[in-house]
N, C-alpha and C positions, 0 to 999 in steps of 0.2 A: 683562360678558363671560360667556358661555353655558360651561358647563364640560362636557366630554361625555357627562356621563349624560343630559343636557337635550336636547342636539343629536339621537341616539341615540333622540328620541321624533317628531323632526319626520318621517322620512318613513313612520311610523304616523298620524298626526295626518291627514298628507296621504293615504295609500289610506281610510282615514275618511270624509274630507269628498271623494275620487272616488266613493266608494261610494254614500253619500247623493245626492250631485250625480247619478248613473245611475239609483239608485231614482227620485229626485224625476222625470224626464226621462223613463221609462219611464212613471208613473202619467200624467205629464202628458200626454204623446201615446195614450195609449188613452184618454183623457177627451175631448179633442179628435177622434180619429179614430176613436173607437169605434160601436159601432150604437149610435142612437139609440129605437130603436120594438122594441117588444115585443108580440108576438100571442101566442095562447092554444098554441100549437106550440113554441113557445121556452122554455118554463117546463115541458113535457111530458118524463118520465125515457123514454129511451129508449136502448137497446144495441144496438149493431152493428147500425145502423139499421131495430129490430124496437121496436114499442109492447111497453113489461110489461105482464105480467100478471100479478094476484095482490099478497101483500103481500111488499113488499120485504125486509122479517123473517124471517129463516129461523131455528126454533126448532132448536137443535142440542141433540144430547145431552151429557150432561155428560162421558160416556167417551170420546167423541173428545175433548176437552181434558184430560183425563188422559193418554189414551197421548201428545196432542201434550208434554205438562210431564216423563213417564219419556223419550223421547224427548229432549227438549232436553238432558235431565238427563246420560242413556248418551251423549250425545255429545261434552258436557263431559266424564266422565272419559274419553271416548276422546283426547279431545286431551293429558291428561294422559298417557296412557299412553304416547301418541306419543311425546310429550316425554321420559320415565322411557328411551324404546328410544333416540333420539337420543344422550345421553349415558349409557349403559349401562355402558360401560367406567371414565367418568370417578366414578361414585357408585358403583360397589366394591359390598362383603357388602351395606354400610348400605343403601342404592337396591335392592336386591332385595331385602331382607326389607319394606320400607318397600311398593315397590307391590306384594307377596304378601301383607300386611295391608290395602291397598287394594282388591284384586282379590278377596280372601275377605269383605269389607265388600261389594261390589259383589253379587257371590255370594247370601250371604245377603237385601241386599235383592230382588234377583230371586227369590228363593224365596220370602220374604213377600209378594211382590205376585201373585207365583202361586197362592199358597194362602188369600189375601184376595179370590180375585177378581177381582182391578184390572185384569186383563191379558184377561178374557172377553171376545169380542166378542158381539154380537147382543142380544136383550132379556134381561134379568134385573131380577130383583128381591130384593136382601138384604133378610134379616131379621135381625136382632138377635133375643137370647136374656136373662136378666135379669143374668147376666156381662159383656154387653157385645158375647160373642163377635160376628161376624161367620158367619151358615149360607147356604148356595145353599139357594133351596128344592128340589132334589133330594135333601138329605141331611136334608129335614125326614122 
């Protein structure tokens, strides 16, 4: 006799083997009803039905993925923050000094990314000094 933690697994077992059964049934009929023939047009990349041109590699600079990563970054603690305002009343002194250490943390790192640089749009080029510093070359 089946005890019901066992029972409790059969209609997983069974969306399981429905799911398999639709994959298989799906592959199967596009193998059957699928195109057969292939010309030199069908293996050709083409958009919004225009021929490319050029290489498909497009060489980016490294500082658009930096602002996209400070970006991801300021929008996590913004959701935090959301959060901290939601229940504001219910986290008391504790919940505001908490996100005023958070928001002064935040603070601070926008001002180091300011004064690194990170945040410049257009071409630059850092140089390094033999401390490590970080200079724009206008303050060489």
């Amino acid at each position: 006799m089946l005890n019901s933690s066992e029972t409790s697994l059969l209609p997983f077992l069974i969306y399981v083997l429905a799911v398999l059964l639709l994959v298989a049934t799906m592959l199967g009929l596009s193998y059957v009803l699928g195109q057969r023939r292939a010309n030199k047009a069908t293996n050709m990349p083409f958009e919004s039905g225009v021929l490319s041109v050029g290489s498909p590699q497009i060489h980016m600079s490294v500082e658009f993925y930096l602002v996209a990563i400070f970006f991801v970054i300021f929008d996590l603690e913004t959701v935090f923050i959301f959060a901290w305002a939601v229940a504001f009343f219910e986290l008391g002194w504790e919940g505001l000094i908490a996100m005023s250490v958070f928001i002064l943390i935040l603070g601070v790192a926008l001002i180091y990314e300011l004064k690194t640089g990170a945040l410049d749009w257009g071409i630059k080029s850092r140089t390094g000094d033999a401390s490590g510093n970080i200079r724009h070359p206008e303050e060489q």
